[in-house]
MDTraj code that builds the backbone (N, CA, C; nanometers):
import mdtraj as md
import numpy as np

residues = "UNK UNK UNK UNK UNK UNK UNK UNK UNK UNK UNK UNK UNK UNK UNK UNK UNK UNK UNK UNK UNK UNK UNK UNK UNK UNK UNK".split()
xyz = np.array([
    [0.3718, -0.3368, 4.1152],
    [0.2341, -0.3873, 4.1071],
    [0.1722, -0.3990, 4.2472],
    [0.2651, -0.3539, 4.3763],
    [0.2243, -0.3676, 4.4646],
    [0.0622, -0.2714, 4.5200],
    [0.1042, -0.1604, 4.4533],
    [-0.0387, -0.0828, 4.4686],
    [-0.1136, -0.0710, 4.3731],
    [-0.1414, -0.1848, 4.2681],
    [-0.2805, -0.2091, 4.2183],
    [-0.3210, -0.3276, 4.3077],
    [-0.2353, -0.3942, 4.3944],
    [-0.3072, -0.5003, 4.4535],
    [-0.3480, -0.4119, 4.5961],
    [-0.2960, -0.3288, 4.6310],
    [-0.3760, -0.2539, 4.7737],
    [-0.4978, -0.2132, 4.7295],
    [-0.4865, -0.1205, 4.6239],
    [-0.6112, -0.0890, 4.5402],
    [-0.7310, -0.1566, 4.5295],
    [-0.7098, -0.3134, 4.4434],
    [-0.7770, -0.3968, 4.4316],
    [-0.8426, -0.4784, 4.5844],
    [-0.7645, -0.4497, 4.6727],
    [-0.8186, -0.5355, 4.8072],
    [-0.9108, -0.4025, 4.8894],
    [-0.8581, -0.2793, 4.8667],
    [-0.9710, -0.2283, 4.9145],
    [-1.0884, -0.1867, 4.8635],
    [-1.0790, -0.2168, 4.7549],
    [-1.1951, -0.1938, 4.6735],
    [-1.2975, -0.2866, 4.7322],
    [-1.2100, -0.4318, 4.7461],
    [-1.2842, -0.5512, 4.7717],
    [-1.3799, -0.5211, 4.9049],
    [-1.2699, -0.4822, 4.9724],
    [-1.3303, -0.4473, 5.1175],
    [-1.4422, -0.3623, 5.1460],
    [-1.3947, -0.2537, 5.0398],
    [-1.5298, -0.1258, 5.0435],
    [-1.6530, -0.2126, 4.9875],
    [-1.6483, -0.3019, 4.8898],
    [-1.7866, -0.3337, 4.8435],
    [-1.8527, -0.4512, 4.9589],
    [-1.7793, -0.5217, 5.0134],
    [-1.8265, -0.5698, 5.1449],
    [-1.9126, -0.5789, 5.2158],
    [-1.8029, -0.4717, 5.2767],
    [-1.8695, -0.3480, 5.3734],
    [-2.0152, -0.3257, 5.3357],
    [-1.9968, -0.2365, 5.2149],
    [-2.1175, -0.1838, 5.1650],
    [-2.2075, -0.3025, 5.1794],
    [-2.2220, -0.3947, 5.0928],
    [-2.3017, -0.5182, 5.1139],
    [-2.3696, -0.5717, 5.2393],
    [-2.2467, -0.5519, 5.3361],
    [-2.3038, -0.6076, 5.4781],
    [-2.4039, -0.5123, 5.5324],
    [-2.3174, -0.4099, 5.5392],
    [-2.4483, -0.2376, 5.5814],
    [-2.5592, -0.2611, 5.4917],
    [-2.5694, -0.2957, 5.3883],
    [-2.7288, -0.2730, 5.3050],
    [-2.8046, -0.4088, 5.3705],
    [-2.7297, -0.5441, 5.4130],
    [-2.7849, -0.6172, 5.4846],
    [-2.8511, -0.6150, 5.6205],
    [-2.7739, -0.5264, 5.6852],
    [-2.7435, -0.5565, 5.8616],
    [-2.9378, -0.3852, 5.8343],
    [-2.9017, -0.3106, 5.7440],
    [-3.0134, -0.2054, 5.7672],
    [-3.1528, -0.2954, 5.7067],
    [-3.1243, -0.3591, 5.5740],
    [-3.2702, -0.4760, 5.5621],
    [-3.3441, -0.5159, 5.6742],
    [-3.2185, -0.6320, 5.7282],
    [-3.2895, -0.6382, 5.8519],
    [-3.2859, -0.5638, 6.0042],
])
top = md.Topology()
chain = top.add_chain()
for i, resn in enumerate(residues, 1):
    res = top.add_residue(resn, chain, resSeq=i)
    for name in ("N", "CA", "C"):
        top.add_atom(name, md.element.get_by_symbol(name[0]), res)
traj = md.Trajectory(xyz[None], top)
């Protein structure tokens, strides 16, 4: 089960990311 949890944390990370970039270009 170790790599559905790598999986699951980078997923986490990619949507983040994404989130922060759609922020940091807003402003």
């Amino acid at each position: 089960m170790k790599l559905l949890a790598m999986v699951a944390l980078l997923v986490t990370i990619c949507s983040l990311e994404g989130l922060t970039f759609r922020m940091h270009r807003r402003d």
